[in-house]
C-alpha positions in Angstrom: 3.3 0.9 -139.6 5.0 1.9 -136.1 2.6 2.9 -133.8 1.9 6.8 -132.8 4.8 8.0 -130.7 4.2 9.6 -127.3 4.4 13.5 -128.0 3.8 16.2 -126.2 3.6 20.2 -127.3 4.6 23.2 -125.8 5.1 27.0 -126.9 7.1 29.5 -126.4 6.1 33.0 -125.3 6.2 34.7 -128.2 4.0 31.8 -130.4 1.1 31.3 -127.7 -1.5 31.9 -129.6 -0.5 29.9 -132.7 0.5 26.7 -130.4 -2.8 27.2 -128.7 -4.7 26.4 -132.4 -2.1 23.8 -133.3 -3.3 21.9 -130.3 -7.1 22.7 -131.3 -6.7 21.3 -134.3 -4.6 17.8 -132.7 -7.3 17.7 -130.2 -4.5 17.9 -127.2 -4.0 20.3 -124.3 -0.5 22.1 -124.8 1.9 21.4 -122.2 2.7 23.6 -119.3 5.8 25.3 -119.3 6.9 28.3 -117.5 9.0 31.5 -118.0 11.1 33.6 -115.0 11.9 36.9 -115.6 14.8 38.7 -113.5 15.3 42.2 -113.0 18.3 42.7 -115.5 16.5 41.1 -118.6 17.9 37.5 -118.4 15.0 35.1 -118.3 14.5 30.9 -117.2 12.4 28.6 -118.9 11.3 25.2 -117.4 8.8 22.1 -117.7 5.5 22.0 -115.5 5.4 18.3 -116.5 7.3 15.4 -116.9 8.4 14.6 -120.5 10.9 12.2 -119.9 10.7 9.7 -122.8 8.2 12.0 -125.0 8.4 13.9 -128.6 8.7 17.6 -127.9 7.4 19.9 -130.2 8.3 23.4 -129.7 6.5 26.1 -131.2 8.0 29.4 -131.5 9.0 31.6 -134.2 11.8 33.6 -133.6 11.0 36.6 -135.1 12.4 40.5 -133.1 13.1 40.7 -130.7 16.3 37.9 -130.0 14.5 37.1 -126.9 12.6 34.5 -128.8 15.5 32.6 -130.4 16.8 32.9 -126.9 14.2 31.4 -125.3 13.7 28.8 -127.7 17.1 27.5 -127.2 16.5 27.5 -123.7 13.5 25.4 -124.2 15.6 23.0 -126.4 18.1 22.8 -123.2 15.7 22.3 -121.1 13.6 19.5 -122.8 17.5 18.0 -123.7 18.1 17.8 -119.6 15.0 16.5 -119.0 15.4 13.5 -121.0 13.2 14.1 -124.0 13.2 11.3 -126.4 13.4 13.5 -129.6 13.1 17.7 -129.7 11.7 19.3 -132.9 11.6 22.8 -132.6 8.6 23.6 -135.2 9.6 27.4 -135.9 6.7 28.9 -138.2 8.6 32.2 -138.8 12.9 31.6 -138.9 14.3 34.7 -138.9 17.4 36.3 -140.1 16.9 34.2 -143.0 17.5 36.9 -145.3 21.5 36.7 -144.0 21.9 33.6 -146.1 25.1 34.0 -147.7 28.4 36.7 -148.1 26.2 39.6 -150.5 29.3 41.7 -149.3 32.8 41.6 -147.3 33.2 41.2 -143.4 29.2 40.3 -143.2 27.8 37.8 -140.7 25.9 34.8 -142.8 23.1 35.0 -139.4 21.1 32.5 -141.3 23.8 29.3 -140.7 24.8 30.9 -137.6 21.6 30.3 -136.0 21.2 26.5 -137.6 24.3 25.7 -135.6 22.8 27.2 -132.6 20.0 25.3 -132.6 21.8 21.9 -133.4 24.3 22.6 -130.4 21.2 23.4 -128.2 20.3 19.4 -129.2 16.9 19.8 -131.7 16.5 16.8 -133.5 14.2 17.9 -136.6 13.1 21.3 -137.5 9.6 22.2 -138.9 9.2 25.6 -140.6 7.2 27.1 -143.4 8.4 29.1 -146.5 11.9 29.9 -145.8 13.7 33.6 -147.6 15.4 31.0 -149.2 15.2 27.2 -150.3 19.0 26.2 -149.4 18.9 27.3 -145.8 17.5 23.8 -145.2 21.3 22.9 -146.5 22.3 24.3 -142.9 21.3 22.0 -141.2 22.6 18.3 -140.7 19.6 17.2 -139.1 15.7 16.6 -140.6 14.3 19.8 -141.9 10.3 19.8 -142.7 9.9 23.0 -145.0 6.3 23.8 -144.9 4.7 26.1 -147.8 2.1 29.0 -147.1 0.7 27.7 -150.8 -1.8 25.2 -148.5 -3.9 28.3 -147.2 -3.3 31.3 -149.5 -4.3 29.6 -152.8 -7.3 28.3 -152.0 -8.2 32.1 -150.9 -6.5 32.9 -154.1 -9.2 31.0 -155.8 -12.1 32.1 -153.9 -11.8 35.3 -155.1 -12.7 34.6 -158.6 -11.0 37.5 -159.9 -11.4 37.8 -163.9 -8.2 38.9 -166.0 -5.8 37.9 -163.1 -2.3 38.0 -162.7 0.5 36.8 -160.9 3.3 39.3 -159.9 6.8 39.0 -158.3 8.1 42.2 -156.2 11.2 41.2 -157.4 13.6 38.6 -159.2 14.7 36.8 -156.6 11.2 36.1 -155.3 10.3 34.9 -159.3 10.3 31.4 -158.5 8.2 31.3 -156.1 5.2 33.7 -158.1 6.0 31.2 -161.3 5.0 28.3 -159.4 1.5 30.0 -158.1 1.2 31.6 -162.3 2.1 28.3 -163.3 -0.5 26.0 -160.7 -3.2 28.3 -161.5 -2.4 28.7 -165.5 -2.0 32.4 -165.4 0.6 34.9 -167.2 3.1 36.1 -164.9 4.6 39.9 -164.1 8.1 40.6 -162.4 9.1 44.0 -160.8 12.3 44.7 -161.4 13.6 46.9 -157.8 16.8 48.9 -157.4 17.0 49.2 -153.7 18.7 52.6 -152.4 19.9 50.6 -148.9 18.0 48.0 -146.8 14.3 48.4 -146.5 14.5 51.3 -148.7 13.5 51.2 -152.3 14.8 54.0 -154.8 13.2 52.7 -158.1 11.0 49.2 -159.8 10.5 48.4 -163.4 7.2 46.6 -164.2 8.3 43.5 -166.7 4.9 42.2 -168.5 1.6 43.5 -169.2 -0.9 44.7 -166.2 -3.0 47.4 -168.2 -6.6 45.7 -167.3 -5.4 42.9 -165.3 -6.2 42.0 -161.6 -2.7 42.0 -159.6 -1.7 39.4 -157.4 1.8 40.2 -155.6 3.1 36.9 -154.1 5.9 36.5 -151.7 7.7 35.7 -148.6 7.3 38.3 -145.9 6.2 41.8 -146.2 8.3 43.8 -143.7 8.2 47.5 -144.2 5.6 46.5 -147.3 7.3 49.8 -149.0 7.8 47.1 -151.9 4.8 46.3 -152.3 3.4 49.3 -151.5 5.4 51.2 -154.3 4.9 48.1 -157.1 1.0 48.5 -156.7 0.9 52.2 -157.1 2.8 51.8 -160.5 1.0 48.9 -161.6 -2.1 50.9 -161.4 -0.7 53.9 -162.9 0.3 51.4 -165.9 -3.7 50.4 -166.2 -4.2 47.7 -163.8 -8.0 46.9 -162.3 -7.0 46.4 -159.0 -3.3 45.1 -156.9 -4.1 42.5 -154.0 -0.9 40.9 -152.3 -0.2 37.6 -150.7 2.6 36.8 -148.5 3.2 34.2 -145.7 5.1 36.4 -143.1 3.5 39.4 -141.9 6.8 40.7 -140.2 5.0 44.5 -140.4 7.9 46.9 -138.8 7.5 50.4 -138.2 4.8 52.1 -140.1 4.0 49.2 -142.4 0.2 49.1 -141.7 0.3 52.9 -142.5 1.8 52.4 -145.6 -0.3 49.6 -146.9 -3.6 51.7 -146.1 -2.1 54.6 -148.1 -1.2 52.8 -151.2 -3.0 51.7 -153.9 -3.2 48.1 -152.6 -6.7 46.6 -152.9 -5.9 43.8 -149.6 -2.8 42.5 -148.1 -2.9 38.8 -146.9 -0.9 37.0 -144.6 -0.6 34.2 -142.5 -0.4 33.8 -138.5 3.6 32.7 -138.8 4.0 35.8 -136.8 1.8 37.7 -134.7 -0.6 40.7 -135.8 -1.9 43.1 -133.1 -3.1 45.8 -136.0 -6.9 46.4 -137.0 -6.9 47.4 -140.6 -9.7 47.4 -143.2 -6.8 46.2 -145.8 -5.5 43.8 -143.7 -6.2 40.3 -143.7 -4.3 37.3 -141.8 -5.2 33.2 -142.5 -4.3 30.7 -140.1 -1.5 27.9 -140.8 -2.2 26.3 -137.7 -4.2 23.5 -139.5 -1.3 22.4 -141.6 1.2 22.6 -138.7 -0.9 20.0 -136.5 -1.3 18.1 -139.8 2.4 17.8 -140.1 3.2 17.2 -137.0 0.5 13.9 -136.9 2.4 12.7 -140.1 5.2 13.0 -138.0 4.4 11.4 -135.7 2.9 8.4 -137.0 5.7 8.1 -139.5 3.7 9.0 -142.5 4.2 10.9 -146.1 4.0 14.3 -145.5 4.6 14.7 -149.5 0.8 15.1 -150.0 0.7 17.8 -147.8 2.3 20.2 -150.8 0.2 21.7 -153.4 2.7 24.2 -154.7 6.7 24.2 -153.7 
């Protein structure tokens, strides 16, 4: 096998914290960097150290506001001009992945748009977990490791040792991913069927399958507004169920999301640390991916299968 490659990681403003326990768990320091602010808003990033040579990891997510996709392109540039052997931009959160294809005429497809950004800024792989949807990774024409949430939210799943439990979907396009958890952990499945009256605003769900006396597990993606979820738990336990608990791996949380959660019927919300979570709620509960980040990025590194790393897809 090749030897371990030089590498050296650094973060972005906006994923600090994660960066900080990615590095923890690889037993490195994370590399100095630096930000410039000017008094119009534009911003400079640069290098404390020399990394001429080196593997670059990058951690940021590049969730609201743009600044963060901003400066993570800047980051790219930067490590490109300073002679970096390879760049892999390890984004936890991508955003505007939910503009992944023409739903409607004259729309932007955001999703492909920033791919291309990144490949002109010069990335050479991208690491990221549990994309809105699988074929973004189809954007790209470079390496694309697509990391799943499944490593730290079922074994929590598990530990809960809930009797009569069942999977939910909040909706049909998020099916496939609830029917692999139902299906790894031998359990029926429930979809909610949502007629949305415009974006982030939901007029109406249908409850597909049986909850009267179930546990509810509500797996998915992100939970932005969490008016979804919100509104499928209150049904599901007007239709009988014990209690609703959600799983997601994005906690994007906008506006009065942590409001709405704590109001609804919802026994827990969990999510991971893709994004970060400044709210104290009793409800509220957020796991750490940083674990399997560092893991990947040592398979990486070393050249090894990171196959293993996958209990669900």
């Amino acid at each position: 096998m090749e030897a371990s490659k030089q590498y050296k990681v650094f973060s972005g403003s906006g994923s600090r914290y994660l960066a900080e326990k990615i590095c923890w768990h690889l037993g490195c320091e994370l590399g100095k960097s630096s930000l410039t602010r000017f008094s119009d808003g534009e911003f400079c990033v640069s290098f404390e150290e020399s990394i001429r040579g080196k593997e670059v990891y990058l951690v940021q997510s590049t969730f609201p506001s743009s600044d963060n996709l901003m400066e993570l392109l800047l980051l790219i540039d930067a490590a490109k001009r300073a002679s970096a052997h390879h760049i892999i931009a390890v984004i936890p959160y991508f955003g505007w992945a939910r503009q992944d294809r023409k739903d409607r005429p004259r729309v932007s497809i955001a999703a492909k748009l920033v791919a291309d950004m990144l490949s002109a800024a010069g990335v050479n792989r991208v690491m990221t977990m549990d994309l809105h949807a699988d074929q973004i990774q189809g954007f790209f024409n470079i390496p694309v490791d697509h990391l799943y949430a499944s490593g730290v939210l079922l074994p929590y799943m598990e530990g809960l040792h809930l009797p009569d439990l069942v999977i939910a979907s909040p909706d049909v396009g998020g099916s496939k991913r609830a029917n692999s958890y139902a299906k790894y952990m031998g359990l029926p499945l429930v979809l909610c069927n949502k007629k949305r009256a415009r974006a982030n605003v939901v007029e109406s769900i249908q409850i597909i399958g049986d909850v009267k006396d179930k546990n509810v597990i509500i797996i998915d993606d992100m939970v932005d507004t969490a008016g979804t979820i919100a509104k499928a738990a209150d049904i599901m336990m007007s239709e009988g169920a014990k209690s609703v608990r959600a799983c997601a791996t994005h906690g994007v949380m906008s506006g009065n999301a942590v409001e709405t959660i704590e109001r609804s019927s919802i026994t827990e919300l969990v999510f991971t640390d893709t994004i970060p979570f400044h709210h104290e709620s009793p409800k509220i509960k957020q796991l750490s991916v940083a674990g399997q980040f560092a893991e990947i990025i040592r398979r990486v590194n070393n050249n090894e299968s990171i196959s293993s790393q996958y209990a669900i897809r």
